[in-house]
C-alpha positions as CSV (number, residue, x, y, z in Angstrom):
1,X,15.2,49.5,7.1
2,X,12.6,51.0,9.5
3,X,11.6,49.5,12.6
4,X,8.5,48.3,11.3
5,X,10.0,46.2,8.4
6,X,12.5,44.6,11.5
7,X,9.6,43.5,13.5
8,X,7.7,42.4,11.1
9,X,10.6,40.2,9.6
10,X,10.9,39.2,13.2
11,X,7.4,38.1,13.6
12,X,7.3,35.9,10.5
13,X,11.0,34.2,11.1
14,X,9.8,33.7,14.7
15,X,6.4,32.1,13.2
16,X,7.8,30.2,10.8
17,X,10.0,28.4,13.1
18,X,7.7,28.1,15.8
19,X,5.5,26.0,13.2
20,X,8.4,24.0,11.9
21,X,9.4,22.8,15.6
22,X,5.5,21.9,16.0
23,X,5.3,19.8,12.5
24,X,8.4,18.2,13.7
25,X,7.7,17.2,17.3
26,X,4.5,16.4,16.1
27,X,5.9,13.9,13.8
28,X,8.0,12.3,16.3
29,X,5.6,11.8,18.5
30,X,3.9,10.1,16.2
31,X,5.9,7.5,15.6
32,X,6.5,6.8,19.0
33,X,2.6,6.0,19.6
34,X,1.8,2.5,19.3
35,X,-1.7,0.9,18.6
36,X,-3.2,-0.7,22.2
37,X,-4.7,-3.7,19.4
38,X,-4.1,-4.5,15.9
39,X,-6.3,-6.5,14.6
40,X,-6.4,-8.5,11.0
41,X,-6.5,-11.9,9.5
42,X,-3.1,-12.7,8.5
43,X,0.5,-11.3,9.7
44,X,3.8,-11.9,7.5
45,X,7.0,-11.2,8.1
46,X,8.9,-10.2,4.9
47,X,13.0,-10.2,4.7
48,X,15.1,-7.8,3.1
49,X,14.3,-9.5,-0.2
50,X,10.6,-9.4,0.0
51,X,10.1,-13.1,0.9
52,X,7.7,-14.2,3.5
53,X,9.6,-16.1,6.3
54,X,6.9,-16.2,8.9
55,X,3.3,-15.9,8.7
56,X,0.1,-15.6,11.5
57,X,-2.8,-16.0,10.3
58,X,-5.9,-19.0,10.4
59,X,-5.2,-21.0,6.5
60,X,-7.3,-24.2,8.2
61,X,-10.0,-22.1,10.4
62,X,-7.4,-22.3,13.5
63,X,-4.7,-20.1,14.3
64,X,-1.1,-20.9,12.9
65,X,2.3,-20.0,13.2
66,X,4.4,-20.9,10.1
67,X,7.8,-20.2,9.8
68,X,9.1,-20.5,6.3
69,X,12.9,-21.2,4.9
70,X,14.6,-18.9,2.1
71,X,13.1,-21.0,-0.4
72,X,9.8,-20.2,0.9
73,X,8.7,-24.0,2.1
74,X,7.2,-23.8,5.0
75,X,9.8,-25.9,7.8
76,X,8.0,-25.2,11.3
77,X,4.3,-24.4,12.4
78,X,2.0,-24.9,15.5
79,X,-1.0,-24.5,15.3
80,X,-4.3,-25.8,17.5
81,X,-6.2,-28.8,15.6
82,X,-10.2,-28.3,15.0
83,X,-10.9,-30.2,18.5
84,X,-8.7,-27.2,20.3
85,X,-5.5,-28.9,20.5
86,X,-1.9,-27.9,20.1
87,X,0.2,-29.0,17.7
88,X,3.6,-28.1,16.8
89,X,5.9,-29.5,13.8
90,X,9.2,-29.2,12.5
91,X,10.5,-30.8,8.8
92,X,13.4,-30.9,6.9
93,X,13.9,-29.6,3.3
94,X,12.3,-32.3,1.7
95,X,9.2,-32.1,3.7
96,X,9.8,-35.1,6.0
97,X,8.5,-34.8,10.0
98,X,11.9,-34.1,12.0
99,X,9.8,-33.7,15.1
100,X,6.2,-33.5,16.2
101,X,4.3,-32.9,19.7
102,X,2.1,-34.8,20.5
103,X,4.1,-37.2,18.5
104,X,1.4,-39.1,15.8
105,X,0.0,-42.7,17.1
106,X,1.4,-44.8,15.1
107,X,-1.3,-47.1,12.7
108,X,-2.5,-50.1,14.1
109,X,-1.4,-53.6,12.2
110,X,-3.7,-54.9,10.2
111,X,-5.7,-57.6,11.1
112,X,-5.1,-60.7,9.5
113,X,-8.6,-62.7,8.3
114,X,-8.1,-66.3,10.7
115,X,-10.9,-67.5,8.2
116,X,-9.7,-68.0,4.7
């Protein structure tokens, strides 16, 4: 093999692996960068199964939180009513309140008619 053949082999290994360690650091670097702001309309979180168990986004034209059980009913959310206030809610299985702040007022009696 002549000298010429050797340093030309030499020259292309050397290129070769000069461009595969800059593909690959490259790469990595990559996925080290993350976004300053990620904007969209709706988050989910998934599980290993596929099934949304949290969610961000505005269903009712305010931002919520809902966090959803491995049935997929939703079992906890806050959220910030149409007048700007906060709201937060937990229920059970069967869709009955557990706990609520601000708690809801309950209904006033109803009034009785004194005049028959």
């Amino acid at each position: 093999m002549s000298a010429y053949r050797v340093l030309l082999m030499s020259a292309i290994i050397g290129l070769f692996g000069f461009l595969t360690g800059a593909v690959l650091f490259s790469q990595r670097e990559a996925q080290r960068r993350v976004p300053e702001v990620v904007k969209a309309r709706q988050f989910q979180l998934v599980d290993t199964e596929g099934r949304v168990r949290a969610e961000l986004g505005l269903p009712f034209g305010e931002p919520t939180l809902f966090l959803y059980d491995k049935e997929g009913r939703p079992r906890a959310w806050l959220t910030l009513e149409r007048d700007g206030n906060p709201r937060i809610m937990f229920v059970d299985k069967d869709d009955q309140s557990l706990w609520q702040a601000p708690p809801v007022a309950p209904a006033p009696p109803a009034q009785s008619n004194p005049n028959p």
